[in-house]
Z-matrix of the N, CA and C atoms (Angstrom, degrees):
N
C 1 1.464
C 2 1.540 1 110.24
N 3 1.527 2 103.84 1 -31.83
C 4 1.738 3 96.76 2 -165.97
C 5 1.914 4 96.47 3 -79.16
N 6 1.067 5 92.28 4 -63.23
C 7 1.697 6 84.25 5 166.65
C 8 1.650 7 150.35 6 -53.96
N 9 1.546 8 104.35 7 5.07
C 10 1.155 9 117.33 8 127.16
C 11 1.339 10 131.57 9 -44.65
N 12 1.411 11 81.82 10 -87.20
C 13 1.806 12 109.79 11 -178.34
C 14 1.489 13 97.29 12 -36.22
N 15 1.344 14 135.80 13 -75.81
C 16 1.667 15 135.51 14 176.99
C 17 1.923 16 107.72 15 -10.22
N 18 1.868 17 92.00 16 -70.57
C 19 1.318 18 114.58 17 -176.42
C 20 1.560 19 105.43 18 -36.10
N 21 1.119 20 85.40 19 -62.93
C 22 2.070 21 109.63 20 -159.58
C 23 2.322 22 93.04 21 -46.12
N 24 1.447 23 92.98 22 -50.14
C 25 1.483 24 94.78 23 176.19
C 26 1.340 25 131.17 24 -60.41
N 27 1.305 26 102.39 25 -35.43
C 28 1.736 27 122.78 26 171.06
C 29 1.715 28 108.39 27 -59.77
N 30 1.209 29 113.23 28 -41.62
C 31 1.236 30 102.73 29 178.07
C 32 1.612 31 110.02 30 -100.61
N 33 1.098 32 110.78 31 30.76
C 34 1.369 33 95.91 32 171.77
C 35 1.438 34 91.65 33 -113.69
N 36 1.153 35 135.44 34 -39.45
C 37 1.705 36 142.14 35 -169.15
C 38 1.976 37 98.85 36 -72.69
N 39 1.536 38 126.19 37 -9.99
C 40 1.109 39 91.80 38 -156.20
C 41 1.625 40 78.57 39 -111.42
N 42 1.864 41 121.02 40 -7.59
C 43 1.433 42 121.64 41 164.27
C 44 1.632 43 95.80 42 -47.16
N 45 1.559 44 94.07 43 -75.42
C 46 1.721 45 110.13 44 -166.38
C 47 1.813 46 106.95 45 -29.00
N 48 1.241 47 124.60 46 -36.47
C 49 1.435 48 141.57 47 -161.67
C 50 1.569 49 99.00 48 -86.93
N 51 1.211 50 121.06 49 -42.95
C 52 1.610 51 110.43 50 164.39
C 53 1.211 52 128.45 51 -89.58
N 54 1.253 53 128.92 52 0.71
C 55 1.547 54 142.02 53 171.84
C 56 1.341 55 92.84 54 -72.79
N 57 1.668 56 126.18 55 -41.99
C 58 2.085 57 118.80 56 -152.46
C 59 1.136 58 96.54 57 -79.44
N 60 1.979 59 118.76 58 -13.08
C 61 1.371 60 104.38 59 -161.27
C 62 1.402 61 105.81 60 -100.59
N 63 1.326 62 118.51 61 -0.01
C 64 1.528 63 122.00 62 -172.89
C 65 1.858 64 109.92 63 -100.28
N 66 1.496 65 99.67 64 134.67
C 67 1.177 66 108.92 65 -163.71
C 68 1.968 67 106.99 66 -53.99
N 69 1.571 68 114.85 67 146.02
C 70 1.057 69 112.51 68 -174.67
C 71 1.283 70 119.21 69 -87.59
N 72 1.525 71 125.89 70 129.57
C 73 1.890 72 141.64 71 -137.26
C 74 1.766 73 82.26 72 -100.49
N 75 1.639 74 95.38 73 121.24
C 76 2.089 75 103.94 74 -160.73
C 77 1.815 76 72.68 75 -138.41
N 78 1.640 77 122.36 76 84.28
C 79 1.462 78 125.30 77 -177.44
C 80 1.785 79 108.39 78 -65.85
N 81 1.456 80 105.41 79 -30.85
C 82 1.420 81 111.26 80 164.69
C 83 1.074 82 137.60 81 -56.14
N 84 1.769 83 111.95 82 -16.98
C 85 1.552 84 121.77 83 -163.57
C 86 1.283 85 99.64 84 -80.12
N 87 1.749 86 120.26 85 -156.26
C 88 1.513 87 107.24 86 -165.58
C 89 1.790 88 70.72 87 -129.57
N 90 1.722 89 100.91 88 159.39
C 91 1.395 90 111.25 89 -161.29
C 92 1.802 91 94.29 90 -142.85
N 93 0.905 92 123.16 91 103.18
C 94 1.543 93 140.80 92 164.70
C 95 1.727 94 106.86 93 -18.31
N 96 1.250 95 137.73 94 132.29
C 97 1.761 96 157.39 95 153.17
C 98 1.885 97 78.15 96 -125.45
N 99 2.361 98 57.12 97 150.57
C 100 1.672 99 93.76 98 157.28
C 101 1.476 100 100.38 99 -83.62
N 102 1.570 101 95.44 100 152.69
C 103 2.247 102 118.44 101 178.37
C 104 1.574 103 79.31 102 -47.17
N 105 1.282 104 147.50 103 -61.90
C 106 1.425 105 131.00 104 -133.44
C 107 1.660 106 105.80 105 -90.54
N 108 1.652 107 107.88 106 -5.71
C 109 1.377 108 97.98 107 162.28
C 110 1.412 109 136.18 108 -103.42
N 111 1.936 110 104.70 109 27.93
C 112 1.320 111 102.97 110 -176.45
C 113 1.685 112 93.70 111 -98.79
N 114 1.639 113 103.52 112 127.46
C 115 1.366 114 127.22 113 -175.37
C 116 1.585 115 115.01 114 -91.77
N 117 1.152 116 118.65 115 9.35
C 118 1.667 117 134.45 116 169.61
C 119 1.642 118 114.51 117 -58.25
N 120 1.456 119 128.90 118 146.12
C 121 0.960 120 84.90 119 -175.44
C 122 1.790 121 99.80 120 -109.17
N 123 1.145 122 144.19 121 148.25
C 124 1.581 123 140.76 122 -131.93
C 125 1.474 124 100.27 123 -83.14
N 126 1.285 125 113.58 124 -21.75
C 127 1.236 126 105.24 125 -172.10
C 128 1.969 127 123.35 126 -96.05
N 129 1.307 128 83.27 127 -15.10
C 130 1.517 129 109.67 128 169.08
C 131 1.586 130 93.68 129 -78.21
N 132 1.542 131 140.41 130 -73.84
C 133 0.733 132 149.05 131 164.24
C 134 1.714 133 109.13 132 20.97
N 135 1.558 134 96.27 133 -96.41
C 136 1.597 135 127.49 134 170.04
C 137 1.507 136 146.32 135 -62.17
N 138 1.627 137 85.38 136 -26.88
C 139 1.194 138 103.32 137 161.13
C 140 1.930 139 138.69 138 -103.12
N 141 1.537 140 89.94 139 -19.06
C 142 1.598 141 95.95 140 175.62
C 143 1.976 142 90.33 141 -115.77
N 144 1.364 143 141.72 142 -22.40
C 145 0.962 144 118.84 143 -179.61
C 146 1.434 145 125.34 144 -107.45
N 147 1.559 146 114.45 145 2.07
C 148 1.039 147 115.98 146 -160.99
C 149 1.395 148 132.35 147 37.40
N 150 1.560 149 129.53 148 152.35
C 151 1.277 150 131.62 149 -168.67
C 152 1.737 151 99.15 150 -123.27
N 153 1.569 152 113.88 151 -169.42
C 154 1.236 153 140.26 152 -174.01
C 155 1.616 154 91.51 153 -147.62
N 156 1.895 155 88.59 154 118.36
C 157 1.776 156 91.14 155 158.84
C 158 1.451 157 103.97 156 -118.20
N 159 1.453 158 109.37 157 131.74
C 160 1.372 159 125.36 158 -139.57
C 161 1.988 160 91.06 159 -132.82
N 162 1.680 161 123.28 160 120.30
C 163 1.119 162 102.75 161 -163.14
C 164 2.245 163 89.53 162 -164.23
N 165 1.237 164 97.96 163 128.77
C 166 1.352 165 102.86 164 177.92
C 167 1.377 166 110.90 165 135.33
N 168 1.290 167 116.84 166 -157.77
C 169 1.660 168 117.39 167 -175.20
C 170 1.572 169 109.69 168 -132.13
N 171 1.181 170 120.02 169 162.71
C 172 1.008 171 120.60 170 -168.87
C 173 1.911 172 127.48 171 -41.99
N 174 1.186 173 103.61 172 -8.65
C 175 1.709 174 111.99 173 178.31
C 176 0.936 175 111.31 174 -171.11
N 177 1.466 176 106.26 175 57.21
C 178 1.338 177 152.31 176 161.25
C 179 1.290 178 129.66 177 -158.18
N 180 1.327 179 146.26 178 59.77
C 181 1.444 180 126.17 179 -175.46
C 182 1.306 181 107.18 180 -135.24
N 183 1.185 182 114.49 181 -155.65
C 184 1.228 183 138.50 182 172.42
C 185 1.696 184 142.59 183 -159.06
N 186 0.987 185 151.81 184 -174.19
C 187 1.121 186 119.06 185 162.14
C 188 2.146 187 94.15 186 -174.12
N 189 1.454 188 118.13 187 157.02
C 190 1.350 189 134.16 188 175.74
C 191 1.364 190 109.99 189 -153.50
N 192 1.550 191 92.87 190 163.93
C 193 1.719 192 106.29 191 -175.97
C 194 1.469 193 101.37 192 -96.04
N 195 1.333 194 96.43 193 143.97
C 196 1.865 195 87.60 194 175.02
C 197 1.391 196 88.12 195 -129.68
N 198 1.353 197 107.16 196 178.26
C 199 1.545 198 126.86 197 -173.06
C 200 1.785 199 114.51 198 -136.96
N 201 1.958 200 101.39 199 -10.05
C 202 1.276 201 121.28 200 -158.09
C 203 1.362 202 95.67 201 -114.52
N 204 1.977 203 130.72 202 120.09
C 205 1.472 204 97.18 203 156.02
C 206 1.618 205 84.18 204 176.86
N 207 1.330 206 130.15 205 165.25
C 208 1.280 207 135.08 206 -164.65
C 209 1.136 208 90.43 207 -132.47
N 210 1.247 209 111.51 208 156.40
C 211 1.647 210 134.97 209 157.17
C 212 1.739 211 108.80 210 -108.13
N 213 1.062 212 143.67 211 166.11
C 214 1.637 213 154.80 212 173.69
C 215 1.507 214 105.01 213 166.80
N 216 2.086 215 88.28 214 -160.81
C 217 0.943 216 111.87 215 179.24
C 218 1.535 217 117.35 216 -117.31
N 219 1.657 218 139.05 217 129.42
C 220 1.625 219 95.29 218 -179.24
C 221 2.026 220 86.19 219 -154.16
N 222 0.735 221 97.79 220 175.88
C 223 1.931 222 109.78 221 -170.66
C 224 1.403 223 95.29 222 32.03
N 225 1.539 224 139.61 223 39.95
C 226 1.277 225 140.53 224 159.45
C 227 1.484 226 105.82 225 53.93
N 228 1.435 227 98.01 226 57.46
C 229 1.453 228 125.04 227 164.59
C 230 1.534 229 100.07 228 -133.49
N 231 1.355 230 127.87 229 161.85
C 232 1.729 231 134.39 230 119.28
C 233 1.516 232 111.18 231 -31.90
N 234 1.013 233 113.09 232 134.07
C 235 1.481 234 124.09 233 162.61
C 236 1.425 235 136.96 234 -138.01
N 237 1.442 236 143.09 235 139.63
C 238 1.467 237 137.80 236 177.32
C 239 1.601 238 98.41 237 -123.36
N 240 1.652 239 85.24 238 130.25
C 241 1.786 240 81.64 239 -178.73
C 242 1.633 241 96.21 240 -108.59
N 243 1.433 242 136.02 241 149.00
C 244 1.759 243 156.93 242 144.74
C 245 0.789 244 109.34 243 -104.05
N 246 1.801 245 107.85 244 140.48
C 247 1.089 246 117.41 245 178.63
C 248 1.785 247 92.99 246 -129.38
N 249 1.521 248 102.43 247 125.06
C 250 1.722 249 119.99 248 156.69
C 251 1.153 250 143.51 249 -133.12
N 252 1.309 251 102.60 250 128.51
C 253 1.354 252 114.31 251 -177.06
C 254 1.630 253 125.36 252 -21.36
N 255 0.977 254 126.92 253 127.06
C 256 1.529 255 125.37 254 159.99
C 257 1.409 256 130.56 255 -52.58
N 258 1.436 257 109.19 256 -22.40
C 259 1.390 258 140.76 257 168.57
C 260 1.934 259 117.77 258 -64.30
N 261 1.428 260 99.01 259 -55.09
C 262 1.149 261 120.46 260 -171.90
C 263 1.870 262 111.93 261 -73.02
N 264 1.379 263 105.44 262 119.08
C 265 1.689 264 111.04 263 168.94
C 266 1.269 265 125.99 264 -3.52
N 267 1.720 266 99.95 265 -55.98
C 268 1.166 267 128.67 266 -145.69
C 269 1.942 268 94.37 267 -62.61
N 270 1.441 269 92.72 268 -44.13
C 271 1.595 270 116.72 269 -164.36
C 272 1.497 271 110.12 270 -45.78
N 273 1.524 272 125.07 271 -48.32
C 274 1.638 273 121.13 272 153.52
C 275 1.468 274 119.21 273 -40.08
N 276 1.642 275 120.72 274 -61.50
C 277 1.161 276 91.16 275 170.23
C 278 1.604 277 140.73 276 -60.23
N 279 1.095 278 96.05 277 -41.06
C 280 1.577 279 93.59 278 176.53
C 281 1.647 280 123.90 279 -40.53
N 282 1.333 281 113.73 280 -28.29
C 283 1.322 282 135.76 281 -152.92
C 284 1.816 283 101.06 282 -94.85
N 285 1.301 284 117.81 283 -25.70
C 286 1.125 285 154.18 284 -171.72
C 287 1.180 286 134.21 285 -76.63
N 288 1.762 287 101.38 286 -37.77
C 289 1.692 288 123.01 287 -171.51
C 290 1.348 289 85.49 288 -121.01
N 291 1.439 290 89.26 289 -174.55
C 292 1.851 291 124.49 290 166.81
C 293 1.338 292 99.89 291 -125.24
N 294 1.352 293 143.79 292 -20.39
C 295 1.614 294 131.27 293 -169.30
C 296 1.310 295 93.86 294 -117.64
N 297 1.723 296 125.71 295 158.34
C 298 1.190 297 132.45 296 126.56
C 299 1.320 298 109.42 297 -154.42
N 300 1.312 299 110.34 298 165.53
C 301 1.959 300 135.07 299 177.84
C 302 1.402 301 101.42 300 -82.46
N 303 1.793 302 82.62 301 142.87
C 304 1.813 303 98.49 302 170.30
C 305 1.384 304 93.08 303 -115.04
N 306 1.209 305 146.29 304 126.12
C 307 1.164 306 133.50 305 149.80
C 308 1.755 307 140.38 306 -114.65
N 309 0.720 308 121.00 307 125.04
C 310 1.770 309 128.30 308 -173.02
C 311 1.293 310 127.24 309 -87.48
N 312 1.072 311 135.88 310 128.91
C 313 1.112 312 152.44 311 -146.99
C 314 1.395 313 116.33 312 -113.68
N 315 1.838 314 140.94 313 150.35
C 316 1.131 315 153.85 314 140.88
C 317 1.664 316 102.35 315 -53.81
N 318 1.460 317 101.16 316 143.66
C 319 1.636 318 121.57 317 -177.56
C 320 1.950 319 111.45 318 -47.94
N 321 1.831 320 104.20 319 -26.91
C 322 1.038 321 115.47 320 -170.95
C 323 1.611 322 111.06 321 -72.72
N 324 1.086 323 118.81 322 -25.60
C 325 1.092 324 132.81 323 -171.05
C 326 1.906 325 127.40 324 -89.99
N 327 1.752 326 92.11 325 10.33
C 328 1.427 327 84.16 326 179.16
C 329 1.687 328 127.40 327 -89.84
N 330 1.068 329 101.85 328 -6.89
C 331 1.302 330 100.04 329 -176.82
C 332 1.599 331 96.07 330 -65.92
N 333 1.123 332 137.82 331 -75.78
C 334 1.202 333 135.42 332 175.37
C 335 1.753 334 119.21 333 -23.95
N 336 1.597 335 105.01 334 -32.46
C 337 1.581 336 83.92 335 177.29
C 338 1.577 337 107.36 336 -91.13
N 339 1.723 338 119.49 337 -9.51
C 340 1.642 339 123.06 338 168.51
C 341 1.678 340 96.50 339 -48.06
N 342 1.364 341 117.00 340 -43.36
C 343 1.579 342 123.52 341 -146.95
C 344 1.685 343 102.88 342 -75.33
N 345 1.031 344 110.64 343 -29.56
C 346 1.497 345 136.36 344 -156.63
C 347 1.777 346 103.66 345 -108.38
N 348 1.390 347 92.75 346 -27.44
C 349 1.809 348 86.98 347 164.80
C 350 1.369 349 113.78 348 -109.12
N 351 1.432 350 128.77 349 29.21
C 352 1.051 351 121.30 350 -168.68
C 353 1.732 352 104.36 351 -141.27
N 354 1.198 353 107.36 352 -23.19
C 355 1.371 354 128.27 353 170.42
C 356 1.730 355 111.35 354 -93.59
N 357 1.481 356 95.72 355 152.68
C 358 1.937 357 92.84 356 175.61
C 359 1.397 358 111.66 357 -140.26
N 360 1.283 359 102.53 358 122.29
C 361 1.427 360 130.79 359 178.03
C 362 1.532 361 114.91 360 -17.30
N 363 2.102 362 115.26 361 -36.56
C 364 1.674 363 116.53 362 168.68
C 365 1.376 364 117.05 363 -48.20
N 366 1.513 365 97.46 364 -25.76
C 367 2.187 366 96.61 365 -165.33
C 368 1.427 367 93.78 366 -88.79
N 369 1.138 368 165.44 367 -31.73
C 370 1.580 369 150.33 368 -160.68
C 371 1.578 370 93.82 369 178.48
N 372 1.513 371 100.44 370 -154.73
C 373 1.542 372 126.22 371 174.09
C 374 1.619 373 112.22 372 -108.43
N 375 1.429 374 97.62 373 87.62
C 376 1.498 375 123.89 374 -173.04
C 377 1.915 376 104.80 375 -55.90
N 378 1.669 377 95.88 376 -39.73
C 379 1.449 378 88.37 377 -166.66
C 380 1.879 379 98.51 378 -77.37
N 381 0.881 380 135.19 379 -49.02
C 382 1.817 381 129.16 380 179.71
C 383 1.258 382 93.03 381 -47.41
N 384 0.968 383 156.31 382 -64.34
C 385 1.880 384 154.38 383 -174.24
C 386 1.423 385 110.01 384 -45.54
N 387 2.047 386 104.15 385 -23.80
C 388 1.521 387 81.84 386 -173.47
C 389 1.715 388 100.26 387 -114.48
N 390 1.130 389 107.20 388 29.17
C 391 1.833 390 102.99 389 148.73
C 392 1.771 391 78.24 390 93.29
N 393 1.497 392 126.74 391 -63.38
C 394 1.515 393 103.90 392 -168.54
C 395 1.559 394 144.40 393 -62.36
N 396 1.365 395 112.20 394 163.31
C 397 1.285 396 92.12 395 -153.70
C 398 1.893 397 103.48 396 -118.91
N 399 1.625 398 109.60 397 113.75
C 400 1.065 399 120.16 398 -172.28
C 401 1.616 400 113.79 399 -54.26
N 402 1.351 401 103.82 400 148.60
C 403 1.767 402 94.93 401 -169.69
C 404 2.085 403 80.17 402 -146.11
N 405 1.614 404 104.42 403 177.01
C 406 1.491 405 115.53 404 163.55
C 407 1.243 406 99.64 405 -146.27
N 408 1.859 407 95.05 406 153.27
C 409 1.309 408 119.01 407 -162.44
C 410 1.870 409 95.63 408 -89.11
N 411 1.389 410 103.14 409 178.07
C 412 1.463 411 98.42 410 -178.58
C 413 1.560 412 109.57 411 -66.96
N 414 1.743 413 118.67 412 -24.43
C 415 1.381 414 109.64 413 -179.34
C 416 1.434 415 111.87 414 -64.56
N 417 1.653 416 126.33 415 -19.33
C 418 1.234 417 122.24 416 -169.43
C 419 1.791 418 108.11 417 101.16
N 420 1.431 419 112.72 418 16.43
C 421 1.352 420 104.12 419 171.24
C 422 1.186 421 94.96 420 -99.93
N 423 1.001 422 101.06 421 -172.03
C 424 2.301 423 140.79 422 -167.92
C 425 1.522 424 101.39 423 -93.61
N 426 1.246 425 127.75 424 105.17
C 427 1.339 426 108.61 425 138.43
C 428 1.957 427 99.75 426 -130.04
N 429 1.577 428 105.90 427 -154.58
C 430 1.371 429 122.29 428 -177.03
C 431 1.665 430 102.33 429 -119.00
N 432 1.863 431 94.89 430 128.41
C 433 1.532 432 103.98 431 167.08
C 434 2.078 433 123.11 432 -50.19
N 435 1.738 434 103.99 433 -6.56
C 436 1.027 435 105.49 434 -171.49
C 437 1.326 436 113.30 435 -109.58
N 438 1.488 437 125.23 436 15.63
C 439 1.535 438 134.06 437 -178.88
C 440 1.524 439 112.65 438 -88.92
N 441 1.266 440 122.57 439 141.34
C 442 1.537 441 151.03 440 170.29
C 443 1.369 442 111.60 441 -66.64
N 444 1.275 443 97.08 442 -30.43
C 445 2.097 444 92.62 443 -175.23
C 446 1.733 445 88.18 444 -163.62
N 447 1.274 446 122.05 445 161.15
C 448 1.467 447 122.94 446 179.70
C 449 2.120 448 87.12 447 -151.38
N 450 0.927 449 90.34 448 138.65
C 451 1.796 450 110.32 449 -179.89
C 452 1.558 451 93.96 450 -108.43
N 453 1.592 452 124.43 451 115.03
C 454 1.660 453 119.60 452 152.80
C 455 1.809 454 85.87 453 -75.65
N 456 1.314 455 101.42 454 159.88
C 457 1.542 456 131.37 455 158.99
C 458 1.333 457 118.53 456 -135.89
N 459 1.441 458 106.99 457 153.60
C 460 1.717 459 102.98 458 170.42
C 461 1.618 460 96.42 459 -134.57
N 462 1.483 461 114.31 460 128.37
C 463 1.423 462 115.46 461 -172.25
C 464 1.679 463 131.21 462 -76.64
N 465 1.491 464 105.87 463 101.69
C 466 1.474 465 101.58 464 -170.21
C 467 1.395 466 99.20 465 -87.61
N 468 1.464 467 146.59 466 13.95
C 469 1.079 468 140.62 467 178.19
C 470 1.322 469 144.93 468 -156.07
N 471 1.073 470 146.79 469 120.30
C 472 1.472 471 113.66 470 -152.94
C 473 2.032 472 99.82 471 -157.79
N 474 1.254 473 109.86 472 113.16
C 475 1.714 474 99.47 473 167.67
C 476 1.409 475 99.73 474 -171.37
N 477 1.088 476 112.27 475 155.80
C 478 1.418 477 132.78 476 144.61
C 479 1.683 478 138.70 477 -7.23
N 480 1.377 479 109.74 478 93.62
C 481 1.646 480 91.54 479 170.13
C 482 1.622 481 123.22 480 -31.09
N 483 1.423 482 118.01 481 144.50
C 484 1.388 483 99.03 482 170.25
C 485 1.696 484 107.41 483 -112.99
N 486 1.527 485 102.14 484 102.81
C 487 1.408 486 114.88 485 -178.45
C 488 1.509 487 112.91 486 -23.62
N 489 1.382 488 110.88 487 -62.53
C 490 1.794 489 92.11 488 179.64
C 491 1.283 490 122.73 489 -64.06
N 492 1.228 491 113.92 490 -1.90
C 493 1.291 492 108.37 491 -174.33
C 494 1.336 493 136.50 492 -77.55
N 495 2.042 494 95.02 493 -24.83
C 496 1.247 495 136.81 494 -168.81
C 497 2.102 496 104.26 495 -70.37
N 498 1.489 497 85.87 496 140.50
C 499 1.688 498 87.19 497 166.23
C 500 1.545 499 113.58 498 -63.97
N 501 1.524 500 115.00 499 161.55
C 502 1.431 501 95.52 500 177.92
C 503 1.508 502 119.66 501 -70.38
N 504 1.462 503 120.96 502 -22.38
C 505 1.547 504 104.05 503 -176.09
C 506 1.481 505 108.24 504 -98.38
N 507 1.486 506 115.55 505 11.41
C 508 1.520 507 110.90 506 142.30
C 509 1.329 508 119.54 507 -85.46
N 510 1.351 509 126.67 508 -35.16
C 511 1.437 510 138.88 509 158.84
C 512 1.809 511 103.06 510 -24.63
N 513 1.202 512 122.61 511 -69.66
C 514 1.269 513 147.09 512 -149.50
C 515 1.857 514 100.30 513 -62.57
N 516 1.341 515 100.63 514 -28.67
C 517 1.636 516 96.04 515 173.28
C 518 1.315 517 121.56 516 -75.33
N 519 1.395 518 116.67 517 -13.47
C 520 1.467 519 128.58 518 172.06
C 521 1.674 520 132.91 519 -118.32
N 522 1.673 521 97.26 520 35.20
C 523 1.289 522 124.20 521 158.86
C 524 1.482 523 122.83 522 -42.78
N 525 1.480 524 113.20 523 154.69
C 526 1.529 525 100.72 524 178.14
C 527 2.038 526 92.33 525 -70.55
N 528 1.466 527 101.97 526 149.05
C 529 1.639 528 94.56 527 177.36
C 530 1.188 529 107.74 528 123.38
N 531 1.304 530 106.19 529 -53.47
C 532 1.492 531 128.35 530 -175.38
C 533 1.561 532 128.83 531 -88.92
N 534 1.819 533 115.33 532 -176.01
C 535 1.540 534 95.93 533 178.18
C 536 1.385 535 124.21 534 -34.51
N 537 1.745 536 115.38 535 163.11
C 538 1.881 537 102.46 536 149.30
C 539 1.864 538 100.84 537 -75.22
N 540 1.211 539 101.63 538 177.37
C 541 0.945 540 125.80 539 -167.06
C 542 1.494 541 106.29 540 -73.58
N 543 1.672 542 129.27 541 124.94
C 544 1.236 543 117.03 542 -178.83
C 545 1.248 544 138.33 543 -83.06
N 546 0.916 545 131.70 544 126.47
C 547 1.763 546 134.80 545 160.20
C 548 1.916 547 113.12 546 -37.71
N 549 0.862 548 131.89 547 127.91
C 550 0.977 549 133.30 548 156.18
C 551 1.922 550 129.71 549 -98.93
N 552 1.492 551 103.01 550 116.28
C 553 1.309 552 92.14 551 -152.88
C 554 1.988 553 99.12 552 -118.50
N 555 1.128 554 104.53 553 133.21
C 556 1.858 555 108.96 554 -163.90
C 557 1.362 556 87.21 555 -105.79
N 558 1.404 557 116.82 556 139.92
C 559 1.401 558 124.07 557 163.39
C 560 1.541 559 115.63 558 -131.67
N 561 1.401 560 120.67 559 155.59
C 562 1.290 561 142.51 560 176.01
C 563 1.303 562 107.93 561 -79.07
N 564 1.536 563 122.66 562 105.17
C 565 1.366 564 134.17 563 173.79
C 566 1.561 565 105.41 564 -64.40
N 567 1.351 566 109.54 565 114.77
C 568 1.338 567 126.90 566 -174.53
C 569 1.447 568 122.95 567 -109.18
N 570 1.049 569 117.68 568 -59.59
C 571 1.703 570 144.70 569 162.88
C 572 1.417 571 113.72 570 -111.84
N 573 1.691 572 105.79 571 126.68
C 574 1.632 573 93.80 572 150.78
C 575 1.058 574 124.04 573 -118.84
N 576 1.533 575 158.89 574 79.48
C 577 1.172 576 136.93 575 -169.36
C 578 1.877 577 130.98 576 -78.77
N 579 1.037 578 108.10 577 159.76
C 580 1.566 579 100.66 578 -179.45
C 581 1.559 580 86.62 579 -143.38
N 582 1.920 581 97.23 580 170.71
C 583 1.196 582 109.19 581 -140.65
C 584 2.315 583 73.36 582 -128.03
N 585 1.170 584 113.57 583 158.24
C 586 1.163 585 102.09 584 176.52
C 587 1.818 586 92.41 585 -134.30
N 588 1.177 587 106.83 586 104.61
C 589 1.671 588 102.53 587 -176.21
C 590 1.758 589 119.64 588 -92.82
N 591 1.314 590 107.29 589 28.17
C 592 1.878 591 109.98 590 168.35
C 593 1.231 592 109.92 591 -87.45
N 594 1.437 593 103.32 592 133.69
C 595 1.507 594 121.29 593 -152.82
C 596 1.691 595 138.84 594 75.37
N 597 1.539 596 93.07 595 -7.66
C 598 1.576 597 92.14 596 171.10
C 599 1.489 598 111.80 597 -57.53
């Protein structure tokens, strides 16, 4: 009987002993897909959820809301293309790095990206004003503890609309009055993470 009981203990301490060594299950955290398994559809994406292009280093960055931006395929990579203004803050950094974040947001969260696309990073610290809360990925980029999916990129491309090139009622968005003229910037889908929020 006593050597049971011993037994019976031995295997309960050497369960307990492989449970400490197994990584701890955080269902809230954000968990890595391949680019070809985000099931969104891109145009809903950008246009009904708006994004955050998020780009710099830790005490240095920047970040804006866009409303403009594609997802595909192109030089037989994944790709996300942004487009920013020449006008806009954001536009030095971009010009500056090789990486930046796309990140997407819950419906709850738009007022903050109105706040964040409407404000510019020269006048203060736009992102503490807008309630979200900056976090970094293991590469060391920028995104927000409050995003649904976050895109790393690495920039294989980067220039200028070429005004004549433009139709006229694409022309027409880059009137005197209007935006500066945008950069178009292609990136290398690198990371995707998503955030799974049941049970928060």
């Amino acid at each position: 009987m006593k050597t049971k009981t011993i037994l019976t203990t031995l295997a309960l301490l050497a369960l307990m002993s492989c449970g400490q060594n197994q990584p701890a299950e955080n269902p809230t955290g954000p968990r890595e897909i391949d680019p070809a398994e985000i099931k969104e559809n891109p145009i809903a994406l950008f246009n009904d959820h708006w994004a955050l292009v998020t780009v710099g280093v830790p005490d240095d960055l920047n970040t804006m809301t866009i409303s403009w931006g594609s997802l595909g395929e192109l030089w037989n990579k994944p790709v996300v293309t942004v487009y920013v203004s020449s006008s806009r803050h954001t536009h030095a950094f971009m010009e500056k790095n090789d990486h930046f974040t796309l990140s997407f947001f819950p419906p709850e969260q738009r007022e903050a990206l109105q706040y964040l696309g409407t404000h510019s990073g020269r006048d203060g610290d736009k992102i503490q004003e807008s309630g979200l809360t900056l976090e970094f990925l293991e590469s060391g980029l920028p995104t927000f503890k409050e995003a649904d999916m976050v895109i790393e990129a690495r920039k294989l491309y980067g220039a200028p609309f070429d005004r004549e090139a433009l139709a006229e009622e694409a022309a027409a968005f880059y009137a005197p009055g209007q935006m500066g003229i945008q950069t178009v910037y292609i990136g290398e889908i690198e990371h995707v993470w998503v955030r799974d929020r049941t049970g928060e």
